[in-house]
Legacy VTK file of the C-alpha trace (Angstrom):
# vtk DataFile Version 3.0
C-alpha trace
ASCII
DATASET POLYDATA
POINTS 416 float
11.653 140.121 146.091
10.351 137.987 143.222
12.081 134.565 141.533
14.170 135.809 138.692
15.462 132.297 137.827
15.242 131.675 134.064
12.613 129.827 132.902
13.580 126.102 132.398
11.561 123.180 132.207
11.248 120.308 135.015
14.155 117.821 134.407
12.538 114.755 132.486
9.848 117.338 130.945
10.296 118.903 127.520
9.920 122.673 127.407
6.813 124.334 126.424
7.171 125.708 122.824
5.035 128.390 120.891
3.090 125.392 119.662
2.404 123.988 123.391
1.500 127.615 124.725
-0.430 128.272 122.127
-2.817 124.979 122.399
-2.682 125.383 126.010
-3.930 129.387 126.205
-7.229 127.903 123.346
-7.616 125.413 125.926
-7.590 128.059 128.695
-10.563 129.937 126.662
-13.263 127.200 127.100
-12.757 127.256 130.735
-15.915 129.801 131.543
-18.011 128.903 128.553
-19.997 125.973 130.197
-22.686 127.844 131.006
-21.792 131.469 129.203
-22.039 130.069 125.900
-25.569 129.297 126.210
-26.949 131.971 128.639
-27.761 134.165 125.380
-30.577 131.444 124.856
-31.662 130.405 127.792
-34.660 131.728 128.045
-35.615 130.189 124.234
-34.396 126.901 125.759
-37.139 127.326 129.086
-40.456 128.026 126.702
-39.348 125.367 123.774
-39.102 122.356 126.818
-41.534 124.300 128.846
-39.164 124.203 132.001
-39.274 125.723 135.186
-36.968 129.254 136.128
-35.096 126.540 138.481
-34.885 123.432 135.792
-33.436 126.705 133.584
-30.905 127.432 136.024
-29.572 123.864 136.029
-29.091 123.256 132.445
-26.402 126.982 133.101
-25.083 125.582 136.573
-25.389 121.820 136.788
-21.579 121.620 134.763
-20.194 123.363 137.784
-21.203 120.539 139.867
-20.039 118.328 138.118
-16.595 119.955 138.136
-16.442 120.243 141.242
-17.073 116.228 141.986
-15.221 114.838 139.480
-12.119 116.945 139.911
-10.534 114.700 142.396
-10.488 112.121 140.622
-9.448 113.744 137.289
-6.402 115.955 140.023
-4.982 112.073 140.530
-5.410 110.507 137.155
-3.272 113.680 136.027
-1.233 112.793 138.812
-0.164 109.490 137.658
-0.454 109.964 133.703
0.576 113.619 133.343
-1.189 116.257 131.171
-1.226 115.189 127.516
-3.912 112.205 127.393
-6.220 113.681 130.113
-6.461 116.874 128.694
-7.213 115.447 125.287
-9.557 113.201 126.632
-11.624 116.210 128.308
-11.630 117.971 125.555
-13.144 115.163 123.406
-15.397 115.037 125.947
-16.250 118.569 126.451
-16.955 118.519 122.718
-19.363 115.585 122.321
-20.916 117.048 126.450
-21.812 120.813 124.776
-22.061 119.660 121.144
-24.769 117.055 122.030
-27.362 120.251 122.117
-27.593 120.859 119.006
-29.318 117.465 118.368
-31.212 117.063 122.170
-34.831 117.729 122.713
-35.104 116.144 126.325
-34.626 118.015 129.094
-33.291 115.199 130.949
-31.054 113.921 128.412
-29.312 117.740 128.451
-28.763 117.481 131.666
-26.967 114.226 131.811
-24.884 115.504 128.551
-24.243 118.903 130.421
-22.846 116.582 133.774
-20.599 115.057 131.095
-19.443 118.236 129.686
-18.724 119.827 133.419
-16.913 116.179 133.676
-14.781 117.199 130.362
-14.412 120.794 131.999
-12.861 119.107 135.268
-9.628 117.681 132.481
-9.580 121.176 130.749
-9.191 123.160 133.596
-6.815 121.091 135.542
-4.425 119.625 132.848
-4.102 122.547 131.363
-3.423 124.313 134.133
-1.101 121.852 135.525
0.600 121.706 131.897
1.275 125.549 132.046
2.953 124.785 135.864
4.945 122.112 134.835
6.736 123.331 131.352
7.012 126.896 132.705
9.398 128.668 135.387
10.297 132.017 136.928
9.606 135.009 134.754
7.957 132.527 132.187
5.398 130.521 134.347
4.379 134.471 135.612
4.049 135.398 131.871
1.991 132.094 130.541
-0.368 132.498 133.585
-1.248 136.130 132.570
-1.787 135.142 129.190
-4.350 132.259 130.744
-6.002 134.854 132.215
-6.252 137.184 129.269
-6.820 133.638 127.019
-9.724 132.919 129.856
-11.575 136.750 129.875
-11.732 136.614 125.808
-13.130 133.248 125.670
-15.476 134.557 128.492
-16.749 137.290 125.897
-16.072 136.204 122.033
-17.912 133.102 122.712
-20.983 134.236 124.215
-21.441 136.557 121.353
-20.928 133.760 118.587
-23.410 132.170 120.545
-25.576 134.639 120.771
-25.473 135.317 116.763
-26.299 131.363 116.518
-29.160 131.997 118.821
-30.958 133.644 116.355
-31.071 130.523 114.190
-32.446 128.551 116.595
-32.123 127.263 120.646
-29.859 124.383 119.630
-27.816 126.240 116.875
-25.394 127.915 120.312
-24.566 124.100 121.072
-22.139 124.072 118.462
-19.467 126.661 119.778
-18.466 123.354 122.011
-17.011 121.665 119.198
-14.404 124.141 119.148
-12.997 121.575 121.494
-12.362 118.314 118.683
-9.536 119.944 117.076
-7.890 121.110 120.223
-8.257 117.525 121.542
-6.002 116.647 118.255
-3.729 119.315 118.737
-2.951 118.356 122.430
-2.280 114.768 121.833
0.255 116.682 118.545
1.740 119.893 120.356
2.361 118.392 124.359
5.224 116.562 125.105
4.430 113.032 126.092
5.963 112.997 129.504
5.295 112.293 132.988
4.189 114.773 135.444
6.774 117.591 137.199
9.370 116.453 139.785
10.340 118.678 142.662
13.353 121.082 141.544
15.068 122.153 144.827
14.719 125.335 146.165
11.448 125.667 143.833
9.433 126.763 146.396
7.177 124.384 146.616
6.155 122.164 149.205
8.351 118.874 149.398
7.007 115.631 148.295
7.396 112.750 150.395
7.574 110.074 147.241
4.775 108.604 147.972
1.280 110.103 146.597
-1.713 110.635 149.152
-5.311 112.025 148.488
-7.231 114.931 148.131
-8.087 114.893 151.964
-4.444 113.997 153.200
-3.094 116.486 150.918
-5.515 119.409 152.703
-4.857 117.554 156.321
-0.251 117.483 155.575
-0.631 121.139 153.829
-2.727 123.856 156.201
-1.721 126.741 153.566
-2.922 124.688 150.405
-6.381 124.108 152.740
-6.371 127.796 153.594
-6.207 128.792 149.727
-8.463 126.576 148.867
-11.397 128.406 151.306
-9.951 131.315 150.046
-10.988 130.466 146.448
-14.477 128.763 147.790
-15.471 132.741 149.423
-13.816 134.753 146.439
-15.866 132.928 144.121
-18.953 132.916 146.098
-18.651 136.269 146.268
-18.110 137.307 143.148
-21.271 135.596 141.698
-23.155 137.678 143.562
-22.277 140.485 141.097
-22.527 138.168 138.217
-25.941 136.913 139.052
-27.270 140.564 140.754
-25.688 143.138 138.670
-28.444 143.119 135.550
-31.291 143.384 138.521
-29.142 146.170 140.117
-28.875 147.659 136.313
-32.820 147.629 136.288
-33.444 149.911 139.373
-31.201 152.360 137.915
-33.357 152.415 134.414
-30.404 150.383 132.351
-32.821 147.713 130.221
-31.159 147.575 127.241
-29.415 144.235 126.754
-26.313 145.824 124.613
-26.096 148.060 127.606
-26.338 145.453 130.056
-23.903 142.780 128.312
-21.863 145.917 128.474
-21.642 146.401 132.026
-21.404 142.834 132.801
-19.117 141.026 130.554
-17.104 143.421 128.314
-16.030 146.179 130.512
-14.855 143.088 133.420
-13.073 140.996 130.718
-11.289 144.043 129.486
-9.736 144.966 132.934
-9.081 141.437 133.772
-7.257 140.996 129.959
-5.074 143.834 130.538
-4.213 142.631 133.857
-3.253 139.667 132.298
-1.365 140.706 129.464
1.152 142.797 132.532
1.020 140.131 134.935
4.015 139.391 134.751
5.860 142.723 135.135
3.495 143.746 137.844
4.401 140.087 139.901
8.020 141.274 139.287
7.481 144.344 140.472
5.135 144.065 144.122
5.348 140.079 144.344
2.598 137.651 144.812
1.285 138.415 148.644
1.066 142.573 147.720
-1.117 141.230 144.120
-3.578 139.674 146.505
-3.868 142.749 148.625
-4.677 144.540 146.143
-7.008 142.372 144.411
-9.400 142.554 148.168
-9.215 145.777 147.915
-10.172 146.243 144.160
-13.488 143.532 145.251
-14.091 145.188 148.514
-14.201 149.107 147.218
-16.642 147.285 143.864
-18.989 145.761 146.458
-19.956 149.507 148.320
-20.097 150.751 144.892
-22.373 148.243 144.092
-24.129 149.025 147.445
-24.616 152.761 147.035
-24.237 153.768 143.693
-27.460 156.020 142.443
-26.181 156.665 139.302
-25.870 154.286 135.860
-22.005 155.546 135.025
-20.907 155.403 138.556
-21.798 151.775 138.548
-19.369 151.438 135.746
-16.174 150.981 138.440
-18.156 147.706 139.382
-16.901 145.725 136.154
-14.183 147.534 136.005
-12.886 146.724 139.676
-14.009 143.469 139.780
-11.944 142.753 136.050
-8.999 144.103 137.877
-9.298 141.827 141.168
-10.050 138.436 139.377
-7.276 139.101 136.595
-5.132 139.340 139.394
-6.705 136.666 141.675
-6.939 133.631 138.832
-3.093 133.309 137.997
-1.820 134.425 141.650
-4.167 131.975 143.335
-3.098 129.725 141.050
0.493 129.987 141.604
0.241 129.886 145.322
-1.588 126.941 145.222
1.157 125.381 143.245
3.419 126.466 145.960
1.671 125.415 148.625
1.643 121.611 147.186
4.623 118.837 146.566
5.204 118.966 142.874
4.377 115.702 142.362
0.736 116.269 143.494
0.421 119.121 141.166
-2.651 117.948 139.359
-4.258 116.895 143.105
-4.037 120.306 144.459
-4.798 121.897 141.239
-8.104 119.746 141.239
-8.511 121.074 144.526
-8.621 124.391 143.211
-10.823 123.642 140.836
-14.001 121.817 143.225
-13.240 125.043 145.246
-13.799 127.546 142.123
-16.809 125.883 140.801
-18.262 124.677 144.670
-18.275 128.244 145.364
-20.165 129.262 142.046
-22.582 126.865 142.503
-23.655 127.309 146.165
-23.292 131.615 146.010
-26.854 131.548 144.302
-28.612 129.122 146.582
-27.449 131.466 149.891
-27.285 134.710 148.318
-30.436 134.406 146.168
-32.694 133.425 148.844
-30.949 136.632 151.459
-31.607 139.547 148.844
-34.382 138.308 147.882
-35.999 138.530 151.369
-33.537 141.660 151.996
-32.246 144.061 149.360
-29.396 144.039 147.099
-27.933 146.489 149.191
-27.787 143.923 152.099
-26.468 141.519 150.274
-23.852 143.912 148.536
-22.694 144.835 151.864
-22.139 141.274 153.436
-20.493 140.747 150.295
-17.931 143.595 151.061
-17.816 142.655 154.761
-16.383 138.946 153.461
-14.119 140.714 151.347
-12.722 143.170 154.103
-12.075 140.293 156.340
-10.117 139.072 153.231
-8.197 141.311 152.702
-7.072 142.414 156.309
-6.412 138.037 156.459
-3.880 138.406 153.294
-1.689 140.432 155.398
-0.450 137.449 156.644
0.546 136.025 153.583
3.920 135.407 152.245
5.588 135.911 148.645
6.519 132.169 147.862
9.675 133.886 145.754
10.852 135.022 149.605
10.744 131.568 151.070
12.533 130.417 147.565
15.321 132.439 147.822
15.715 131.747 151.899
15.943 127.968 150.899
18.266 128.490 148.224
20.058 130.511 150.036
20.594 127.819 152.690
21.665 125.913 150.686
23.949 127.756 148.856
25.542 128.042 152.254
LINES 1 417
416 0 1 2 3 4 5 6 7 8 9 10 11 12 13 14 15 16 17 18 19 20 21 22 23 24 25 26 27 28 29 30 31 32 33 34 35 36 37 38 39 40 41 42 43 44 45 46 47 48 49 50 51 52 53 54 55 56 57 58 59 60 61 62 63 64 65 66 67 68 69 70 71 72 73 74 75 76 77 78 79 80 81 82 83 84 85 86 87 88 89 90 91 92 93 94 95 96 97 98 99 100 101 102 103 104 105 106 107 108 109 110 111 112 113 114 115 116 117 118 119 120 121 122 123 124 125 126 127 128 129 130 131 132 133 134 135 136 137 138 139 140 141 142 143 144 145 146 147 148 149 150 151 152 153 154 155 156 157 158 159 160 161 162 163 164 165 166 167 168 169 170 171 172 173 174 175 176 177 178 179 180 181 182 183 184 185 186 187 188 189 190 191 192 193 194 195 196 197 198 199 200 201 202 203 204 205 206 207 208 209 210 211 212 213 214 215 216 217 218 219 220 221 222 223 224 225 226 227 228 229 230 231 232 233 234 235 236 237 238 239 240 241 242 243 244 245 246 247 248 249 250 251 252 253 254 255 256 257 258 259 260 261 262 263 264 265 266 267 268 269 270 271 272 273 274 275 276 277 278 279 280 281 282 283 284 285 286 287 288 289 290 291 292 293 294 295 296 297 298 299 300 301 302 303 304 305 306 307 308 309 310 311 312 313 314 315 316 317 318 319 320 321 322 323 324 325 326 327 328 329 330 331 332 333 334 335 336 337 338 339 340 341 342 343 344 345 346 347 348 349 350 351 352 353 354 355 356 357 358 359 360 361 362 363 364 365 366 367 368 369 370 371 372 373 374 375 376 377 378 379 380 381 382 383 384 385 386 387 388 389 390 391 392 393 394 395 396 397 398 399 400 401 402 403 404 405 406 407 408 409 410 411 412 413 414 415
């Protein structure tokens, strides 16, 4: 049983228009192109400031940090000011954070720019996320958060490859696919309704506020499900780097060395699943509900990981992208959703910052425990934990409830 109600937005709240979804989804894009953008030239960037493999890593990971930190704090201020002037704020920043590369020449001044643009990141991620929750309902909120996710997996590939092309110029010449992020900033502050942030609807589903608005920790403490999703997003992640970071080594023992082939297996084939997932999120959600999408999603990780683990074969290791597309198109707006659920309305942006120190916590720690364990193991070892984590998932998600169920009990209640 899934909420049919019509989509409507939150009394006080203009609705979201073309022009709103539209700004929103290009916002949506930038969301996994801190470090993406500039992975093409990494390497360029390590012998040109004569940097370490680990100094490397930071300038691709230290924005995730940062994310994850400042979120809070970012969760709150959306909190009391609503979407609009946070989210074109971060994008202003995100610009000027990424941009500053094309001009830098010190590592340590790239570092501090890339902490600002993980800091910019935190705003894009949860405003416009917490936009999309607000202005959207029913059959519409399930249709704008597949689009996200499509928006998300294309940004996660066409911007790589500009970057790439740029590359080619020079090192710094990548920088500038950040500034994609100045005329968004305008168009925000233009296309979003200047409003403040969503009020509880009854029988929404979500969690009840109780008026007055508590912290991070409070929130987590009052709300054991939001806490629960939240470690459910830390592991997920965590585990899904492990194919991001592992798969091109993986690729190597089986002969693969051709970068095309390689960018193939890792980016393109994953983004396409997890587009098309997006683009029917909202009829499959309609169809098997919220609780049976997770299920599913475990099981798509799970079977990748002992592919992963035993394939002997270059094609075979194909259905690793592929599944792992398929899980995280399904995972990013469902998670997102049930955290939304899970959380009184008017701590929206709170929870949803939550969500985001979660996402980006996990992608920053899965290479500092996973690294050091295959590399003093095998891949295999590592691929199998991995599935193991996964498993336990899964067979955990069959304790989890469609949100639309406990919706329609309350209305119903009500109604009575």
């Amino acid at each position: 049983m899934t909420d049919t109600r019509p989509a409507e937005p939150v009394p006080g709240v203009a609705g979201g228009g073309r022009a709103v979804l539209v700004v929103l989804l290009l916002a949506s894009t930038l969301g996994v192109m801190g470090g993406a953008a500039i992975a093409p030239v990494i390497e360029l960037i390590r012998q040109s400031l004569n940097l370490g493999s680990t100094q490397a890593g930071l300038i691709l990971t230290c924005h995730s940090l940062a994310i994850a930190v400042a979120s809070p704090l970012v969760g709150r201020l959306t909190d009391r000011l609503g979407p609009r002037r946070p989210l074109a704020a971060g994008l202003a920043l995100y610009a000027v954070g990424g941009g500053a590369g094309l001009f830098v020449d010190s590592y340590s001044v790239l570092l501090a720019f890339r902490l600002l643009l993980g800091i910019g990141g935190a705003a894009v991620f949860i405003c416009s996320t917490v936009a999309l929750l607000t202005l959207y309902r029913g059959n519409a909120r399930d249709r704008a958060m597949g689009w996200r996710t499509t928006a998300t997996t294309a940004g996660g590939f066409l911007y790589p490859v500009a970057a790439g092309a740029l590359g080619n110029l020079s090192w710094h010449a990548p920088f500038a696919v950040y500034l994609v992020a100045l005329p968004l900033s305008l168009a925000t502050l233009l296309a979003l309704p200047s409003a403040p942030p969503g009020r509880a609807e009854p029988g929404d589903g979500s969690a009840s506020g109780t008026g007055a608005k508590r912290g991070a920790l409070q929130l987590l403490r009052r709300h054991p499900k939001l806490t629960a999703l939240c470690g459910l997003w830390v592991v997920t992640t965590g585990l899904m780097m492990v194919l991001a970071v592992f798969l091109p080594r993986r690729l190597d023992q089986l002969g693969i060395h051709n970068t095309l082939l390689v960018a193939l297996y890792g980016t393109v084939i994953a983004s396409a699943a997890a587009g098309a997932v997006g683009l029917t999120y909202a009829k499959l959600t309609a169809r098997l509900g919220h609780a049976v999408l997770m299920r599913i999603a475990a099981g798509a990780w799970t079977t990748a990981f002992l592919v992963f683990a035993f394939a002997d074969h270059a094609l075979t290791l194909l259905l690793v992208p592929a599944l792992t597309g398929l899980g995280n198109g399904i995972a990013m707006p469902t998670l997102t959703v049930l955290v939304d659920h899970a959380a009184p309305p008017e701590q929206r942006g709170t929870a949803t910052s939550l969500q985001a120190t979660a996402l980006f916590g996990g992608q920053f720690g899965s290479p500092l425990i996973f690294g050091p364990l295959i590399d003093s193991t095998s891949i295999m070892t590592g691929a199998l934990i991995s599935a193991a984590g996964t498993a336990v998932i899964l067979i955990a998600l069959f304790r989890l409830k469609d949100p639309a169920r406990r919706s329609a009990a309350v209305r119903a209640s009500r109604s009575g």
